[in-house]
C-alpha positions in Angstrom: -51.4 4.6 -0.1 -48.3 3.1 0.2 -45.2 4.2 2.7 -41.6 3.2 2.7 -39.6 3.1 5.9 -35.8 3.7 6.0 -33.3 4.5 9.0 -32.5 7.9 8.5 -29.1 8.3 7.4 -28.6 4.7 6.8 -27.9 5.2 2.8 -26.2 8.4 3.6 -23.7 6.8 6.2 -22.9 3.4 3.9 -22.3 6.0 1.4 -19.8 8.2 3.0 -17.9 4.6 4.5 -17.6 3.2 0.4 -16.3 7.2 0.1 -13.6 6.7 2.2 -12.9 3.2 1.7 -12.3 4.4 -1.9 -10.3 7.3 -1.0 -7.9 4.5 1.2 -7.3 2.3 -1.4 -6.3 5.3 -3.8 -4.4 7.4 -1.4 -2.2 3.6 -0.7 -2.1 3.2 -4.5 -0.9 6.7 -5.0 1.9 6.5 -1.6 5.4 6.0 -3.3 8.4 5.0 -0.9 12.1 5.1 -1.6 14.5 1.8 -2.7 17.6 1.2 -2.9 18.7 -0.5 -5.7 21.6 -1.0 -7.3 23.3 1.6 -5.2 20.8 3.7 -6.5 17.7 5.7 -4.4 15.1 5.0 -6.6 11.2 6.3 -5.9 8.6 3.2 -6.1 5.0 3.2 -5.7 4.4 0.7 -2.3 2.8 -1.5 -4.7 6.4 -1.9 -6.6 8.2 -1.6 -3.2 7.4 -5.8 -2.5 8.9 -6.7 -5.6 11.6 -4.8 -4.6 12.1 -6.3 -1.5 11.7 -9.8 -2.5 14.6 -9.5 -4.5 16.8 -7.9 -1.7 16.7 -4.3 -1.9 16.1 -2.3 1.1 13.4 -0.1 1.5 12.6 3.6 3.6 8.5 3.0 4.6 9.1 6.0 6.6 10.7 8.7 3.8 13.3 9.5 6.9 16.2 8.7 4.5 17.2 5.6 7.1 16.3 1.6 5.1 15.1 -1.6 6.7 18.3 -3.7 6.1 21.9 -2.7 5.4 22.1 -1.4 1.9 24.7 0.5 0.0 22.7 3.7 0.0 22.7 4.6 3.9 25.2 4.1 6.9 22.6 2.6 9.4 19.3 1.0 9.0 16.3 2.0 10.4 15.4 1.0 14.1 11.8 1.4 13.3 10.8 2.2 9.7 7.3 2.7 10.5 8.2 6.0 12.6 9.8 8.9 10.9 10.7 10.1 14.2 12.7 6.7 15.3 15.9 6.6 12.7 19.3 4.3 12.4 20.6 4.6 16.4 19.3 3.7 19.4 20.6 6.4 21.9 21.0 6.4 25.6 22.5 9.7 28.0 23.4 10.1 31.4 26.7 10.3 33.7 29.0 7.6 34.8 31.7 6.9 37.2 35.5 5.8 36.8 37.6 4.3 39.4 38.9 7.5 40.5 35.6 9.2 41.3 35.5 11.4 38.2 32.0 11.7 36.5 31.7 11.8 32.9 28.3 12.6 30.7 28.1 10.4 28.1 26.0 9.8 25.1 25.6 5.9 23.5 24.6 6.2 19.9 24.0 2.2 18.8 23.2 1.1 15.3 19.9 -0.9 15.5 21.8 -4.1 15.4 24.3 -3.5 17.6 27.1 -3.6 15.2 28.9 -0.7 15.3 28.0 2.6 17.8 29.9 5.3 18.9 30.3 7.0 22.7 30.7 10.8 23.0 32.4 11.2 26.3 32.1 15.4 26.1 36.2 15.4 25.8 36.7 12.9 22.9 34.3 10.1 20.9 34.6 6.3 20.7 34.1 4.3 18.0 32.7 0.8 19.1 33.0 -2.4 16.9 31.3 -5.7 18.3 33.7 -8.3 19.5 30.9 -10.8 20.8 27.3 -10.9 21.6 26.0 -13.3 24.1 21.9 -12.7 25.2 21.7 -9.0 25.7 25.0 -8.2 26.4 27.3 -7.1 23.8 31.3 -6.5 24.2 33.0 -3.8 21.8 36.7 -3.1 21.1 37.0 0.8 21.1 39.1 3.1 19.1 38.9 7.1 20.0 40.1 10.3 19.0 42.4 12.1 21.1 42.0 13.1 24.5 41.3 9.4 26.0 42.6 6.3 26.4 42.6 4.5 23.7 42.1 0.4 23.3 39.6 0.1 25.9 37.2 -3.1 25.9 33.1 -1.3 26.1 30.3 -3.6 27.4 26.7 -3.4 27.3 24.2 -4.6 28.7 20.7 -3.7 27.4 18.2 -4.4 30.0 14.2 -5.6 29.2 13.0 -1.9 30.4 15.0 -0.2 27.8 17.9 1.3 30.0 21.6 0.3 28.9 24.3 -0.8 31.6 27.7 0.8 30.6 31.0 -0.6 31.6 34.4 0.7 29.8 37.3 -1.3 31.2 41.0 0.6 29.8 42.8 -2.0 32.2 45.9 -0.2 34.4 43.6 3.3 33.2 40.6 2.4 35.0 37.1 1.5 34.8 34.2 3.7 33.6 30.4 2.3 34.7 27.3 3.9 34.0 23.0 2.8 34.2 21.8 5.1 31.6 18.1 5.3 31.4 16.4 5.0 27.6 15.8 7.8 25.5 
């Protein structure tokens, strides 16, 4: 009489690992992701999506409609185009102060490269444009829509915890500060 001894559930649990390991590979194969190129959104497999790239088209990993590098299909690229949830700002809210005492909510909406960005100040919007960039702290010449002062100089200081330090200086109109915490 001869007996055999096994683990119980040993073949059963390799098994159901090569399963899923399978299931992986196809489910990747099978993921498509969108391109531009050309100007054009085009729908590519992942696999297709490096060729894509290494010839300089940007790519949405995400599907949230943001890309990974400016492109001629989207406004802003992607702050984090692993995250559907993260898209093309980074945002910051909170109130500030200007010479005169008067607080102001604001919202700071900042393309992920700092570029370009825009402040709603609940009365009117600024439209920021990057003058300079030294470290973290960027400087913006701002044009707005009516209702504020316009030709103001915003600058920004992003600090290693996330928060943003505001300062709008309109020269002879005062000086707007703010420490907005991240978003």
């Amino acid at each position: 009489m001869v007996f055999a001894c096994e683990k119980e559930g040993e073949p059963d649990q390799i098994k159901k690992q090569q399963l899923q390991q399978q299931y992986q590979n196809g489910a990747e194969r099978a993921r498509k992701v969108d391109v531009c190129h050309n100007g054009h959104i085009i729908n590519v497999s992942t696999n297709a999506a490096k060729a894509h790239k290494a010839h300089g088209d940007a790519i949405d990993l995400d599907g949230d409609g943001y890309f990974d590098q400016e492109n001629s299909c989207s406004n802003l690229i992607d702050c984090n185009d692993k995250d559907r949830d993260v898209q093309g700002t980074f945002d910051w809210s909170g109130s500030g102060v200007d010479t005169n005492g008067n607080v102001y909510n604001l919202l700071v909406q900042m393309a992920c490269d700092f570029s370009v960005g825009t402040v709603d100040y609940e009365y009117c919007i600024g439209s920021l444009t990057l003058v300079s960039q030294v470290g973290n702290t960027f400087t913006y010449s701002e044009t707005v829509t009516t209702g504020c002062v316009d030709n103001c100089i915003v600058t920004l200081v992003v600090n290693s915890n996330g928060s943003l330090n505001f300062t709008e200086d309109c020269g002879t109109s005062g000086i707007l500060t703010a420490h907005l915490p991240s978003n």
